[in-house]
BAMAR-939031 format. One record per atom (N, C-alpha, C): atom name; residue in three letters; x, y, z. Coordinates in steps of 0.1 Angstrom, whole numbers. Each point is the difference from the previous one (the first is absolute). Layout:
REM residues N
pt atom: CA, res: ALA, px: X, py: Y, pz: Z .
...
//
This chain:
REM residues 115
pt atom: N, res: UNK, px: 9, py: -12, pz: 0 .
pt atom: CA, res: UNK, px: -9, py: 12, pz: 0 .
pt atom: C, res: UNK, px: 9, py: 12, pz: 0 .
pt atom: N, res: UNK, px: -1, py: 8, pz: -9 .
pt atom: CA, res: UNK, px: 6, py: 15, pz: 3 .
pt atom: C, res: UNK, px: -2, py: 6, pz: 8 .
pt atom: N, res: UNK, px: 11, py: 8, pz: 6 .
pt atom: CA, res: UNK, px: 4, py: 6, pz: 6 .
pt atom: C, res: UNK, px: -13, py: 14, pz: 3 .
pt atom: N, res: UNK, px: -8, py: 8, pz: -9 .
pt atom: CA, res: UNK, px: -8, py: 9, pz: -3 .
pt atom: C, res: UNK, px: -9, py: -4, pz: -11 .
pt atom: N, res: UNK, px: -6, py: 4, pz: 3 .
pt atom: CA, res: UNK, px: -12, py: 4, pz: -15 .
pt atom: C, res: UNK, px: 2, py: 8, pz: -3 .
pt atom: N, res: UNK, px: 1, py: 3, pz: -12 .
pt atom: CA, res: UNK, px: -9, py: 12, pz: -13 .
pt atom: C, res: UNK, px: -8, py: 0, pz: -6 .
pt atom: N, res: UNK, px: -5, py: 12, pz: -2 .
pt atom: CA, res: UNK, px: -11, py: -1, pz: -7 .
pt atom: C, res: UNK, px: -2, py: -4, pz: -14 .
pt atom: N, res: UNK, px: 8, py: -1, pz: -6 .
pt atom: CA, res: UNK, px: 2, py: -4, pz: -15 .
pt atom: C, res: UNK, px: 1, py: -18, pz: 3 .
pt atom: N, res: UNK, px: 2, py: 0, pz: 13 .
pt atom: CA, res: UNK, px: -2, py: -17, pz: 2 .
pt atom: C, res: UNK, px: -14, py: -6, pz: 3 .
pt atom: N, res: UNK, px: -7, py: 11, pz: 3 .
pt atom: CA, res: UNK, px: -16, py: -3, pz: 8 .
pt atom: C, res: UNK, px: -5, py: -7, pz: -16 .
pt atom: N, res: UNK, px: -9, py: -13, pz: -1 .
pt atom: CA, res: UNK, px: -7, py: 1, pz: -9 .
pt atom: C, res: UNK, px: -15, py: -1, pz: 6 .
pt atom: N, res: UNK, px: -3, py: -3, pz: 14 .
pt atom: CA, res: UNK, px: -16, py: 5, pz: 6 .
pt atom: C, res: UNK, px: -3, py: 11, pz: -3 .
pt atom: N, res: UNK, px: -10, py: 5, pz: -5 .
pt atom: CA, res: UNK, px: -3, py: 14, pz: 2 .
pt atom: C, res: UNK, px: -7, py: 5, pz: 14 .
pt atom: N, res: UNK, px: -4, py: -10, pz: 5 .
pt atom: CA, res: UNK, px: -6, py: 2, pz: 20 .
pt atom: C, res: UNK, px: 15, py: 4, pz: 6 .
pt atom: N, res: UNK, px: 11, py: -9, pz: -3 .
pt atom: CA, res: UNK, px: 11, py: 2, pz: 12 .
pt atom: C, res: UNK, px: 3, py: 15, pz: -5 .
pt atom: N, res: UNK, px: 4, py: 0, pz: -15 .
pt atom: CA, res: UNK, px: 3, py: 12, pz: -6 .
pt atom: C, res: UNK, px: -5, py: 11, pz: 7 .
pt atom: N, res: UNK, px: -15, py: 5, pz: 0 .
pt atom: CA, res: UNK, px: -11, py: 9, pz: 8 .
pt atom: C, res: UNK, px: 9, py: 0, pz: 13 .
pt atom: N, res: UNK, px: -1, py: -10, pz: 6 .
pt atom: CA, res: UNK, px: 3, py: -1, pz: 17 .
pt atom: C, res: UNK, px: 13, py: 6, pz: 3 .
pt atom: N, res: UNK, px: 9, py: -2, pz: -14 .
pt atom: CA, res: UNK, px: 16, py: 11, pz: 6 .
pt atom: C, res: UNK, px: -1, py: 7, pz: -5 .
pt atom: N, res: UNK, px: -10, py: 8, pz: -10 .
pt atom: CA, res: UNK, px: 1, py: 15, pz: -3 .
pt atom: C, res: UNK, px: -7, py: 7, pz: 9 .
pt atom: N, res: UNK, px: -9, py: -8, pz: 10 .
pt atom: CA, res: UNK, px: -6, py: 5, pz: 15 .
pt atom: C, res: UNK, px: 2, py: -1, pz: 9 .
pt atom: N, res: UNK, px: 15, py: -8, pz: 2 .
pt atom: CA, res: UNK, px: 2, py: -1, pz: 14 .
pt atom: C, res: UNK, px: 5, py: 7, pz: 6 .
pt atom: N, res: UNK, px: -4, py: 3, pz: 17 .
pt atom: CA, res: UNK, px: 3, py: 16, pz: 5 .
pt atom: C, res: UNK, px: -15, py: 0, pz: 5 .
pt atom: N, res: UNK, px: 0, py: 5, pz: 14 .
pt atom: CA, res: UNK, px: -11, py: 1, pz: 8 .
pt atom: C, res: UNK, px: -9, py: 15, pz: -8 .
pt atom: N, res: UNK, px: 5, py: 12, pz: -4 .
pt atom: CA, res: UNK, px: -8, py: 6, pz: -7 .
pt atom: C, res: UNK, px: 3, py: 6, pz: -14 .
pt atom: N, res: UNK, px: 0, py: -10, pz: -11 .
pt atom: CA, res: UNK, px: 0, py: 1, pz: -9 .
pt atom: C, res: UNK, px: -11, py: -1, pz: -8 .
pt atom: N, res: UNK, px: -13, py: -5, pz: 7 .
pt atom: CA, res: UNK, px: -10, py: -3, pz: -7 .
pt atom: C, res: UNK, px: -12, py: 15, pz: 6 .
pt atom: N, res: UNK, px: 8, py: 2, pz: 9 .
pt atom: CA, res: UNK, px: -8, py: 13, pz: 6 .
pt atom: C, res: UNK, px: 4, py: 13, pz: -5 .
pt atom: N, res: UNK, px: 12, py: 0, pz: -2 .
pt atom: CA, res: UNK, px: 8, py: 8, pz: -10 .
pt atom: C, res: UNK, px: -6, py: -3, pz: -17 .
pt atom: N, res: UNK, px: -3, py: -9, pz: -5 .
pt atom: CA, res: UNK, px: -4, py: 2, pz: -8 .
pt atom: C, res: UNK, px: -16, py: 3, pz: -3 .
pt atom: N, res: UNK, px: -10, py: -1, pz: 8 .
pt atom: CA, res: UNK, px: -12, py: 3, pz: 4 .
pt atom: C, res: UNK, px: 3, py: 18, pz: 4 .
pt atom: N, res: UNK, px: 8, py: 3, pz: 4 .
pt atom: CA, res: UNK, px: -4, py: 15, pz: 1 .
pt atom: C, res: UNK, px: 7, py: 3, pz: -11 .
pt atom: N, res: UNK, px: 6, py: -1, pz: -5 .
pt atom: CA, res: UNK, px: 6, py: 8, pz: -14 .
pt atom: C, res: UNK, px: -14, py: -2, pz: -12 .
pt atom: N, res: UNK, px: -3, py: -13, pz: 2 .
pt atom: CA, res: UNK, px: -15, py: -2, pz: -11 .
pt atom: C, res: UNK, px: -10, py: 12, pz: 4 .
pt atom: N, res: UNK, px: -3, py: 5, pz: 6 .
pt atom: CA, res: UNK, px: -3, py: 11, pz: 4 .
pt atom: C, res: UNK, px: -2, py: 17, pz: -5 .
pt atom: N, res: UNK, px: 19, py: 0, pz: 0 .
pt atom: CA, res: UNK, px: -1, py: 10, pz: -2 .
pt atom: C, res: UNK, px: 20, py: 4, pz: 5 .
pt atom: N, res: UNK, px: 7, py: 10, pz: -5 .
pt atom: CA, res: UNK, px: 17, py: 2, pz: -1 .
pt atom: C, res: UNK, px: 0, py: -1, pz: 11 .
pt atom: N, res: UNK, px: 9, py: 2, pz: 7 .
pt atom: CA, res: UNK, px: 4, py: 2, pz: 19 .
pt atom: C, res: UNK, px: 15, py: 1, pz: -6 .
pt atom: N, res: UNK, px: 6, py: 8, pz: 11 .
pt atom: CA, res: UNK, px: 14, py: 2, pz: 6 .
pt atom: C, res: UNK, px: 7, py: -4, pz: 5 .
pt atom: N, res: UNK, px: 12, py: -5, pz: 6 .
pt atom: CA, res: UNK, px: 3, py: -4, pz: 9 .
pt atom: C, res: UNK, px: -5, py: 1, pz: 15 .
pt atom: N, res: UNK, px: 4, py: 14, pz: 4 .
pt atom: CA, res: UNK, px: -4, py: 0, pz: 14 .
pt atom: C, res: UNK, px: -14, py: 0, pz: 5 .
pt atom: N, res: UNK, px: -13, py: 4, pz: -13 .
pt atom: CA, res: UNK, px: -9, py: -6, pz: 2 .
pt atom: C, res: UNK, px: -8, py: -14, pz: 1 .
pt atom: N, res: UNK, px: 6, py: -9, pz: -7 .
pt atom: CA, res: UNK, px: -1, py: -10, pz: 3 .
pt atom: C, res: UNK, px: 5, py: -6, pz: 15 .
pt atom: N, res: UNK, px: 10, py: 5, pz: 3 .
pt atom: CA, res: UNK, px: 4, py: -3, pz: 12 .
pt atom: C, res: UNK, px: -11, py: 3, pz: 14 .
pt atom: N, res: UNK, px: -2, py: 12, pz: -3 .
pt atom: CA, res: UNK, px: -10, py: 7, pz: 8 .
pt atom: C, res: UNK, px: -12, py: -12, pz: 4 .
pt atom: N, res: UNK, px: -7, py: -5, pz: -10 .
pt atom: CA, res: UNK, px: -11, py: -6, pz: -7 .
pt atom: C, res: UNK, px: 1, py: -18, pz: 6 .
pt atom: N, res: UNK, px: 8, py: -5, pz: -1 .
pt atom: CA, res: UNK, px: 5, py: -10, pz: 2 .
pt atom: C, res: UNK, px: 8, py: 0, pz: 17 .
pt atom: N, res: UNK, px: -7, py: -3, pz: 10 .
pt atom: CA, res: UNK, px: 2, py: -3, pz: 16 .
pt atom: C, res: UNK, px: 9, py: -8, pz: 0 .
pt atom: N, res: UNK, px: 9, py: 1, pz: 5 .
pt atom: CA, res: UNK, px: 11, py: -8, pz: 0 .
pt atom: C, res: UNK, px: 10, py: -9, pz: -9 .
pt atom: N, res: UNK, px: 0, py: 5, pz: -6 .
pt atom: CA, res: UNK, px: 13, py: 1, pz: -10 .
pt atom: C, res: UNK, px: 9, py: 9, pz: 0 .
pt atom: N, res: UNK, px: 16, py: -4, pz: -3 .
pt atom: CA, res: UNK, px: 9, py: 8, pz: 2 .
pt atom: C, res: UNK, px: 4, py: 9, pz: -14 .
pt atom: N, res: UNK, px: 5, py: 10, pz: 1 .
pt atom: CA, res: UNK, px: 5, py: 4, pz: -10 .
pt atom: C, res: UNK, px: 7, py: -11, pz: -8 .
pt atom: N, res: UNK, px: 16, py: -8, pz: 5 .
pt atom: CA, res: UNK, px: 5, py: -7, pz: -8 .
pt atom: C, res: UNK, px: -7, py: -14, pz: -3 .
pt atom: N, res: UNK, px: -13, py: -3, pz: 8 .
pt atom: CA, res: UNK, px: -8, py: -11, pz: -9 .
pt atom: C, res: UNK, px: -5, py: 6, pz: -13 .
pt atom: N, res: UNK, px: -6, py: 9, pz: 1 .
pt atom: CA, res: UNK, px: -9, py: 6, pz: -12 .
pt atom: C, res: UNK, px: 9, py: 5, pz: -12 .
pt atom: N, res: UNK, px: 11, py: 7, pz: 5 .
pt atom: CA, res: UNK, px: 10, py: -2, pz: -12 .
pt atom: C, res: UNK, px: 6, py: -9, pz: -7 .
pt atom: N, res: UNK, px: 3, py: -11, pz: 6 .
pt atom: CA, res: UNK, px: 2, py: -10, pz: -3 .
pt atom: C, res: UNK, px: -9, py: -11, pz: -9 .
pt atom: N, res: UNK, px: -16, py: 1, pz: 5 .
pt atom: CA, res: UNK, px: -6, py: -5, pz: -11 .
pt atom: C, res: UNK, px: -4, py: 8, pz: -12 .
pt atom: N, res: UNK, px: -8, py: 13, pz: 6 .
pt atom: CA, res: UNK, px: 4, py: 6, pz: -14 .
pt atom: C, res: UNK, px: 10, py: 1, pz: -11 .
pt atom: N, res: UNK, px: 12, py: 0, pz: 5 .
pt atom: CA, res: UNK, px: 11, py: -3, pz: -11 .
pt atom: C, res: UNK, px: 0, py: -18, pz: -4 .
pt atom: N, res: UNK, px: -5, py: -8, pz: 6 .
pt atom: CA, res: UNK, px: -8, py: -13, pz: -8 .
pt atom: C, res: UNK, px: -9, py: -2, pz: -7 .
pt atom: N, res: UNK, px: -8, py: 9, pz: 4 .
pt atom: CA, res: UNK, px: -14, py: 1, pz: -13 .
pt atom: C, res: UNK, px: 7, py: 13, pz: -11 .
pt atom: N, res: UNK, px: 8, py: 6, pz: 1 .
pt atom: CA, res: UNK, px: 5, py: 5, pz: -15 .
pt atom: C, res: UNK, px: 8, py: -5, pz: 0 .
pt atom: N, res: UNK, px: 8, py: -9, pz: 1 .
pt atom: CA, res: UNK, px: 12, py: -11, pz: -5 .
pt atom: C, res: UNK, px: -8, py: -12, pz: -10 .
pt atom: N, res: UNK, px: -10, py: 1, pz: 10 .
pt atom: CA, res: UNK, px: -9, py: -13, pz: -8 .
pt atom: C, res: UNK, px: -12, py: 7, pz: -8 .
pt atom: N, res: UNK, px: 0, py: 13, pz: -4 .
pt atom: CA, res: UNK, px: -5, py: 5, pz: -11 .
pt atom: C, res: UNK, px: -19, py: 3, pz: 8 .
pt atom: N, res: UNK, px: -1, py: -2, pz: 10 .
pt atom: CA, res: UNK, px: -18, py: 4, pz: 5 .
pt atom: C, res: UNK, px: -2, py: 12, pz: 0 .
pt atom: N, res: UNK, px: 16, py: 5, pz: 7 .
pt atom: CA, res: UNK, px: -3, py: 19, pz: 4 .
pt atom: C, res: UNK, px: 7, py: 5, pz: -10 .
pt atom: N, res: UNK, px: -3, py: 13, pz: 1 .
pt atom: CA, res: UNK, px: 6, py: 11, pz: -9 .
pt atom: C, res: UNK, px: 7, py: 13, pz: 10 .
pt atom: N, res: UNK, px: 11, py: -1, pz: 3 .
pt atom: CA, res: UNK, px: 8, py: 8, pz: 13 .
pt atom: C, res: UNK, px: 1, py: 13, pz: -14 .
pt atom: N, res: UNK, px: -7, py: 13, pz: 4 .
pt atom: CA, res: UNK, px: 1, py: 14, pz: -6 .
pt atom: C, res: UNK, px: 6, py: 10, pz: 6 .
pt atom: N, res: UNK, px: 14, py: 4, pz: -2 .
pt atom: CA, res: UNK, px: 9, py: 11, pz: 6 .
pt atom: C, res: UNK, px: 1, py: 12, pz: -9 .
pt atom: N, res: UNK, px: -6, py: 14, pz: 9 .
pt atom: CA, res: UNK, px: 2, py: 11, pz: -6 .
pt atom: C, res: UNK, px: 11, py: 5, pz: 6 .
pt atom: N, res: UNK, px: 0, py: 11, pz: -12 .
pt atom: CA, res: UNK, px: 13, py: 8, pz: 4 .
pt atom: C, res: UNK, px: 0, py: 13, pz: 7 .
pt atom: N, res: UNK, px: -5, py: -4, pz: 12 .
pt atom: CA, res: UNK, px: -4, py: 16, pz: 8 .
pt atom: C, res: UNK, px: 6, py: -1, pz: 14 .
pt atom: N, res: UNK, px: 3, py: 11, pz: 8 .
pt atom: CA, res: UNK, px: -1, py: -2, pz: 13 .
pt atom: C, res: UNK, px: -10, py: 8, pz: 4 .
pt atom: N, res: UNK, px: -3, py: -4, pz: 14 .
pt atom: CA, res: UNK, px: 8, py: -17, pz: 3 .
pt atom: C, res: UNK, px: -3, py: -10, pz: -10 .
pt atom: N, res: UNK, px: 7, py: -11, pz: 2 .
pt atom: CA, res: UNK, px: -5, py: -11, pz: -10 .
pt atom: C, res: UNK, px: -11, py: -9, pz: 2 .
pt atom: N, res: UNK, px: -8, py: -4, pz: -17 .
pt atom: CA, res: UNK, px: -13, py: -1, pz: 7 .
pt atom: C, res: UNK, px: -2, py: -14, pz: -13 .
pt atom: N, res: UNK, px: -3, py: -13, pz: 10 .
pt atom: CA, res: UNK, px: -2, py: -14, pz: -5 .
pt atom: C, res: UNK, px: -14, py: -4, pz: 1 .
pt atom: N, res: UNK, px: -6, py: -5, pz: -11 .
pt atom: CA, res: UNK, px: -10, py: -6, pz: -2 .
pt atom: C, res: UNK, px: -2, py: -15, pz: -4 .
pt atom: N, res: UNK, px: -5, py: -7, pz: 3 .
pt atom: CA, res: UNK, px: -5, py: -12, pz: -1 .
pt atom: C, res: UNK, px: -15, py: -6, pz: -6 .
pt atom: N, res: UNK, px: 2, py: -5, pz: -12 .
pt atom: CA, res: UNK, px: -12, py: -5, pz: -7 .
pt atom: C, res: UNK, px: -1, py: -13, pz: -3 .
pt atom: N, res: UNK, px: -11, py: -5, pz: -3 .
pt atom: CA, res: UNK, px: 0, py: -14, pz: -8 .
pt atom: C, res: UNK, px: 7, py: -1, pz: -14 .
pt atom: N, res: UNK, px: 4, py: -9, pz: -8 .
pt atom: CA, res: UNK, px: 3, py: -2, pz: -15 .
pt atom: C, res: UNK, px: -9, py: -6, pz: -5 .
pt atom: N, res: UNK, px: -4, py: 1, pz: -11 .
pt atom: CA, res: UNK, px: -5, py: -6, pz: -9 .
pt atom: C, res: UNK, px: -8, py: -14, pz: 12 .
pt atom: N, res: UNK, px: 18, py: -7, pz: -5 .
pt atom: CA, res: UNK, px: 0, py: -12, pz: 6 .
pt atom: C, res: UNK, px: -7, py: 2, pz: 16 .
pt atom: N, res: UNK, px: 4, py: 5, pz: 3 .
pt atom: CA, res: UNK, px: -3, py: 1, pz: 15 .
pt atom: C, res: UNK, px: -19, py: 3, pz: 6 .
pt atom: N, res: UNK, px: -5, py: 2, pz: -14 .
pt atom: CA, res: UNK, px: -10, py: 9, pz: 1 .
pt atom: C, res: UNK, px: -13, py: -15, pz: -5 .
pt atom: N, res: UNK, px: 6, py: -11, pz: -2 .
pt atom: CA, res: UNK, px: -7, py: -12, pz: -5 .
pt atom: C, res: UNK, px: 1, py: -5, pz: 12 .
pt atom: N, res: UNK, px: 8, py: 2, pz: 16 .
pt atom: CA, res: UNK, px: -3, py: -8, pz: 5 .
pt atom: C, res: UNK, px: -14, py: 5, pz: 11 .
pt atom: N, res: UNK, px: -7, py: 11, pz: -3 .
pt atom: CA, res: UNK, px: -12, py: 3, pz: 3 .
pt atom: C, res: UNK, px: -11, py: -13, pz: -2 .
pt atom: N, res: UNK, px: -1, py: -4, pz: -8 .
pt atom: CA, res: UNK, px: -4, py: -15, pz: -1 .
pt atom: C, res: UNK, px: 2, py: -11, pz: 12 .
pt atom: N, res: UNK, px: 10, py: 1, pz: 3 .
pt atom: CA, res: UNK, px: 1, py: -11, pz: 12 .
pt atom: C, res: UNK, px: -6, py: 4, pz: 14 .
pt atom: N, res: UNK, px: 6, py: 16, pz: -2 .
pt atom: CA, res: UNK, px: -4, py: 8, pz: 15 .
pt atom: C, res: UNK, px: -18, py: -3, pz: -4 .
pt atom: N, res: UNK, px: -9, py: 5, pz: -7 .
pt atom: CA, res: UNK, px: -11, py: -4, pz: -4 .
pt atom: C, res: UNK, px: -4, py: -8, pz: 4 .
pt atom: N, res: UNK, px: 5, py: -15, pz: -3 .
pt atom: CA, res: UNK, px: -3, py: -8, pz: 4 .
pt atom: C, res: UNK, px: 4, py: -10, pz: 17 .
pt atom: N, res: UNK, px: 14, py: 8, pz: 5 .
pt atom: CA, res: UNK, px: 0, py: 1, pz: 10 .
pt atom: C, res: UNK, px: -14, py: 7, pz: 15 .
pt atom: N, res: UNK, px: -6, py: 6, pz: -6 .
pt atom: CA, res: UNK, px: -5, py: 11, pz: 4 .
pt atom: C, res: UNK, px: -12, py: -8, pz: 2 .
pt atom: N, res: UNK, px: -9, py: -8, pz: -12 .
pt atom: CA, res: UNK, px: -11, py: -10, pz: 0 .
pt atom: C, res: UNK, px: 5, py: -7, pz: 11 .
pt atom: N, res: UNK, px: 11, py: -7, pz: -4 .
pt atom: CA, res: UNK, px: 2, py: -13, pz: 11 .
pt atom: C, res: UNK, px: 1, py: 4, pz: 11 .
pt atom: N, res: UNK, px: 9, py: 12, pz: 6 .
pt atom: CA, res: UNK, px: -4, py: 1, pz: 14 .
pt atom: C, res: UNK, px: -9, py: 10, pz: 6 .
pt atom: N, res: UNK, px: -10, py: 1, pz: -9 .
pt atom: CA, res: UNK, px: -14, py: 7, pz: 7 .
pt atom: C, res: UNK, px: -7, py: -17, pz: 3 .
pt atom: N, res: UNK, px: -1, py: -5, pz: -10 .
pt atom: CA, res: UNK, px: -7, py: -15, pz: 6 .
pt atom: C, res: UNK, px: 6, py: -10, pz: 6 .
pt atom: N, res: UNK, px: 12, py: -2, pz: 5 .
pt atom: CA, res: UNK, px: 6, py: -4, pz: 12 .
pt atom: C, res: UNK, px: -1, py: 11, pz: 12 .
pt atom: N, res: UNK, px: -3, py: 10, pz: 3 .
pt atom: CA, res: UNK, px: -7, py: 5, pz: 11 .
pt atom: C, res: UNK, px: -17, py: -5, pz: 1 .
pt atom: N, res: UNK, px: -3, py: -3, pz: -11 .
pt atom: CA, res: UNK, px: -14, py: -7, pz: 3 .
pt atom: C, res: UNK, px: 1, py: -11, pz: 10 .
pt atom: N, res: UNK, px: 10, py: -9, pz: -4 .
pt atom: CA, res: UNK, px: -5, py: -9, pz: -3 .
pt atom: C, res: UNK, px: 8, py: -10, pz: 15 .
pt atom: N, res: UNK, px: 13, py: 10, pz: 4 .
pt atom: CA, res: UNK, px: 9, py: -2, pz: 8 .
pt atom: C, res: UNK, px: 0, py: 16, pz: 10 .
pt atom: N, res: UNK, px: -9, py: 2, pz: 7 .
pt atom: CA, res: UNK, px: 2, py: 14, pz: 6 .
pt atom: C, res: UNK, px: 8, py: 2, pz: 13 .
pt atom: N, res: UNK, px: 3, py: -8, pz: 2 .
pt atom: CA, res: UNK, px: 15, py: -5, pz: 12 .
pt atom: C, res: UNK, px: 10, py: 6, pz: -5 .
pt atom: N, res: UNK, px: 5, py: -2, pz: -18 .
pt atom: CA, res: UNK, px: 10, py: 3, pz: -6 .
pt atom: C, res: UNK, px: 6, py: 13, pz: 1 .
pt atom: N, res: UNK, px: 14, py: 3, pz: 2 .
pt atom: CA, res: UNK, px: 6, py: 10, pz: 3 .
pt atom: C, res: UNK, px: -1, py: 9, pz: -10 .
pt atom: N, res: UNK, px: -4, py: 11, pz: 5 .
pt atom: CA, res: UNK, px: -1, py: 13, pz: -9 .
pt atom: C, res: UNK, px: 5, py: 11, pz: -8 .
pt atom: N, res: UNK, px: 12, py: -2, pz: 12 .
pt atom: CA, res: UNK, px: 13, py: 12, pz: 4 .
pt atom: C, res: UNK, px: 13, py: -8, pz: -2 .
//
């Protein structure tokens, strides 16, 4: 067995999904960007406990892996914006469908953790 995976080694497309999301808020991160641009330190704001260097860190994952679109103007102070891509903008679909399934597992399981 190797040493690492790549992604050019993934031929699942489920495992594939599962390492272009792995990271506790990457999927929450990409639900508020489906939305609408955010900033850095707004998002930070917005998101309860997360640190600066977590959030940097995945955001520079989802534009490495092509979901975000990191926007640097040339002003000061300096001022960064964060969007969906194209690509990034299809995985609305899943959040969608995320969204069905866990409104009806609160039906259905109302024990289930919320937070």
């Amino acid at each position: 067995m190797p040493d690492s995976i790549r992604y050019e080694d993934i031929t699942c497309p489920i495992v594939l999904c599962q390492q272009l999301l792995a990271g506790k808020w990457k999927i929450v991160l990409l639900y508020m960007l489906s939305m609408r641009t955010h900033r850095f330190n707004e998002m930070q704001r917005l998101l309860d406990g997360i640190t600066a260097a977590t959030l940097n860190k995945q955001l520079k994952e989802l534009v490495e892996d092509g979901l975000v679109l990191r926007k640097s103007y040339d002003e000061i102070p300096p001022r960064v914006e964060y969007s969906l891509t194209a690509l990034g903008a299809e995985f609305n679909k899943v959040l969608d469908s995320m969204q069905v399934f866990g409104n009806a597992y609160k039906q259905v399981a109302p024990h289930a953790k919320t937070n």
